[in-house]
N, C-alpha and C positions, 0 to 999 in steps of 0.2 A: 504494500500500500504506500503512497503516496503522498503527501500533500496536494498534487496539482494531476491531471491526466497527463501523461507522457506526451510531448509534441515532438512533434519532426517533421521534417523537410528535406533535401536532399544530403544535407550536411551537419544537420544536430539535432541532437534527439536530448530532452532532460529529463531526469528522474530526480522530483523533489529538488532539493538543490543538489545537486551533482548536476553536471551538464557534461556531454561529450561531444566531442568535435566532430565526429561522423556516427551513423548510426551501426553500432553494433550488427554482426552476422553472425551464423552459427557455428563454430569452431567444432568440427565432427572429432579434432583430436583431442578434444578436452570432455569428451565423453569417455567415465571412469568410474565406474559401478564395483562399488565394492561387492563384495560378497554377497553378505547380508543383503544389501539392498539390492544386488538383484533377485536374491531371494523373493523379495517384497514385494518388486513391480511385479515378476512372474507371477502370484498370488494374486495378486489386486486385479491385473489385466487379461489373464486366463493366455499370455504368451509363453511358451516354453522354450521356443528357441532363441536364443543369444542376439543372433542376428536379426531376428525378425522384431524383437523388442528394440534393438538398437536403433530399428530404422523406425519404429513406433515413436519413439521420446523424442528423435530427434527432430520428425517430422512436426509434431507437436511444438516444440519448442522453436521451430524455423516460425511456425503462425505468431508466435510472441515477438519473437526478436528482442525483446528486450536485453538479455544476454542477463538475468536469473535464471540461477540453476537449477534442476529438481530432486538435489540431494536431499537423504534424511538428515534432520538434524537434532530432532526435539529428542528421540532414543540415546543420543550421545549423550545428554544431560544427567549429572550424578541426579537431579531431582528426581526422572522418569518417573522411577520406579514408584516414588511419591504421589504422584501425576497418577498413576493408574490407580494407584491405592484410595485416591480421592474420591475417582471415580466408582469404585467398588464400594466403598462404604460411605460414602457421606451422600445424603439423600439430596436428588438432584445441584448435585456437582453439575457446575457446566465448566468448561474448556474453552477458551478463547485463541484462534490461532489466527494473530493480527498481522497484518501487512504478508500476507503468506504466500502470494502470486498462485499457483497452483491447488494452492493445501495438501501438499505434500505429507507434512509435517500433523496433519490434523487425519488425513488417512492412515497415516500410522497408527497412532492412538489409538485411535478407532478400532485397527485390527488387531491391538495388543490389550485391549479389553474397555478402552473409554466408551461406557455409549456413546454410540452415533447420534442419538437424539439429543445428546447434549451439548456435543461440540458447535461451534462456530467457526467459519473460518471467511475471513473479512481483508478484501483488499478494497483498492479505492477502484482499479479496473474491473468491470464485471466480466468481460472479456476474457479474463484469465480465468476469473472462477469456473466458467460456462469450458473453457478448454480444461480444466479440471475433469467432468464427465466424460470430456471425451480420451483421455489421457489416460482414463482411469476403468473407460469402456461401461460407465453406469449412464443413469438419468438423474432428475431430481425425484422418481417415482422409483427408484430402485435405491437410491443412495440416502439413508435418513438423517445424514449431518445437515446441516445448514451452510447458505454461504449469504453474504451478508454485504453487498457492493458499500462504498461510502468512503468519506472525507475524514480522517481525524482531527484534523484541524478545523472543519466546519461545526460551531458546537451545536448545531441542529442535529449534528449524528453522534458527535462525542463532546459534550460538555464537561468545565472542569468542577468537580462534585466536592459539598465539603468532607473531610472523612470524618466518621464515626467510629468509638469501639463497640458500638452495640450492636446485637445480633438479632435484628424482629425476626420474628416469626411471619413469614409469607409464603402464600403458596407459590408454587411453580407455575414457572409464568412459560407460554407457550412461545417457544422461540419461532416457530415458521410465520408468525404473526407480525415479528419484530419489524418495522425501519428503520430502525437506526439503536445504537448501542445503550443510550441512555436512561432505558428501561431495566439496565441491569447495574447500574450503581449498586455497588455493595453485595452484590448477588454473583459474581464469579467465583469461583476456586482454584482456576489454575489460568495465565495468560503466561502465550507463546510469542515470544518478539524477537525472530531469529532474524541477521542480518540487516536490522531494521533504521534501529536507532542512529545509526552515522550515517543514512542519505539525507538528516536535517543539520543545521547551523546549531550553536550551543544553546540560545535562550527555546529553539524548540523544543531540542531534547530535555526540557526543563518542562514546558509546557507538558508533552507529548507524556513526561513522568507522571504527571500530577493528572492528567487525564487516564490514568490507564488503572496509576492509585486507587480512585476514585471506584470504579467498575471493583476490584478487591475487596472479599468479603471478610470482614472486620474474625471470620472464624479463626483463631491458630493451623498453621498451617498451609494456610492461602499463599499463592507463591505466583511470582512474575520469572520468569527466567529468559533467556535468549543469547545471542552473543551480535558483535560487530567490533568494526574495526577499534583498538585499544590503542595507548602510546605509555610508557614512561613516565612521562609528564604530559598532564593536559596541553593540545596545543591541536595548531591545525597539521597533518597528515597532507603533502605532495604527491600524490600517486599518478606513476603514467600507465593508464591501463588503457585496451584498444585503440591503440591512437590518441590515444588525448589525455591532456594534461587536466584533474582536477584535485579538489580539495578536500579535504574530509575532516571535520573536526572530530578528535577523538577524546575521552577522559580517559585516564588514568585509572587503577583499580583505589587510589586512595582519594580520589575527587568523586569518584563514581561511588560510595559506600558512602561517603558524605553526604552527596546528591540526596538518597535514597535516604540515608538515616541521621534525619537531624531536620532535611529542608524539604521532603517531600512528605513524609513521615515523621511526626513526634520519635524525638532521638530515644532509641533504647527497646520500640515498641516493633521494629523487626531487624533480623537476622541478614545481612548481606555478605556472601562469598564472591570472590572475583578467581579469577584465573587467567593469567598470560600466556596465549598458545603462539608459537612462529606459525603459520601457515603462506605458500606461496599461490597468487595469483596472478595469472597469466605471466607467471617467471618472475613478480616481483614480490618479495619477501614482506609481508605485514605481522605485526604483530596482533591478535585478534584477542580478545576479552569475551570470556564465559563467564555469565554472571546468575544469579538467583539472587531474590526477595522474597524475604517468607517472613509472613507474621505470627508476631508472636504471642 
């Protein structure tokens, strides 16, 4: 998800504030299915052969162009297994899987025990949700998750909510009904924010905290997790990826626990781990930040 629809024209195409100087194509060498996950697709897709999958995701993803990936990632997360447990025992538990292009990451869950009836999965393009089915070879009449188009920045779909520690007692609220996110203040249990947070400027990812806080239910437990690009020290990120020079502001894992505990959250009242991973991107070496939120 986005703040803004993707634009382009023959020579630049923006994501959020990222801009790049030409628009991205599909790099069929950078298709790299681990194990597991091609475990997962074959399951999900009812594809068994290698190749024929290959040419499945790829062709799928040429309709995006975006150049988002469609790895798993929310399974990598030490929380996961947290996350399913949520969803197992605590009475409707929903899942939030924000800014997710595909819902990748929300199909997972799903097959690893999260009801489907409870997850969300919410980009700002619907376009990518709708190639979600088809990626994924279901319907909205076969598939019981939700997908949820919309703005986070627009507060008609995500408004910033003040937080509460109290826990009303409410029924379960019909998500296929939903428009817009703001019906679930205080009502999620788990929110997925992989790769997300460093397509915005600093005072968003501030904003963007305090909006998502919001939606977090005051229960122990409740937990934000995701990763994006990290640095040493807070600061802006130079990266030359596909041709083009942009910018990425990243925090630090001791700005970013901060962020969370103290200025987004009353200090002390949740739990923030960070983790500095190297990973390489199109050959250029980032540092990336895994992080959790959980209250406590």
């Amino acid at each position: 998800m986005m703040e803004g629809p993707a634009t382009h024209d023959n020579s630049t195409m923006s994501l959020a504030d990222v801009t790049f100087s030409s628009i991205p194509k599909v790099d069929t060498s950078l298709y790299n299915l681990s194990s597991e996950e091609a475990v997962f697709f074959k399951a999900q897709t009812g594809i068994d052969d290698d190749e024929d999958l290959k040419k499945h995701i790829l062709e799928i993803q040429a309709k995006a162009y975006e150049a988002r990936d469609n790895s798993v990632t929310i399974s990598t997360y030490p929380e996961y297994e947290h996350i399913l447990k949520l969803g197992r025992e605590r009475p409707d538990a929903v899942l939030l899987d924000i800014g997710c292009c595909f819902g990748v990451d929300a199909r997972r869950a799903a097959a690893d025990g999260f009801p489907a009836k409870n997850i969300i999965a919410s980009d700002i393009l619907n376009d990518f949700l709708e190639l979600s089915h088809e990626l994924f070879k279901t319907t909205p009449a076969s598939y019981p998750g939700y997908h949820l188009p919309g703005d986070v920045f627009d507060p008609g779909f995500l408004s910033i909510a003040a937080l509460s520690n109290d826990i009303p007692p409410a029924p379960a609220i019909d998500l296929s009904s939903l428009k817009s996110l703001n019906p679930l203040h205080g009502r999620i249990s788990a929110i997925n924010a992989t790769r997300f947070f460093h397509l915005f400027t600093e005072d968003k990812q501030l904003h963007l905290a305090k909006a998502l806080a919001g939606l977090l239910s005051a229960q122990p437990g409740s937990v934000i997790c995701g990763n994006h690009v990290g640095n040493l020290e807070k600061g802006v990120v130079i990266a030359h990826i596909l041709g083009s020079e942009h910018r990425l502001f990243s925090h630090s894992p001791q700005t970013w626990t901060s962020l969370w505990d103290g200025e987004v959250f009353e200090k002390g009242t949740v739990k923030v781990e960070t983790e500095l991973v190297e990973v390489a991107i199109q050959e250029v070496q980032f540092l990336v930040m895994r992080w959790s939120v959980m209250r406590l």
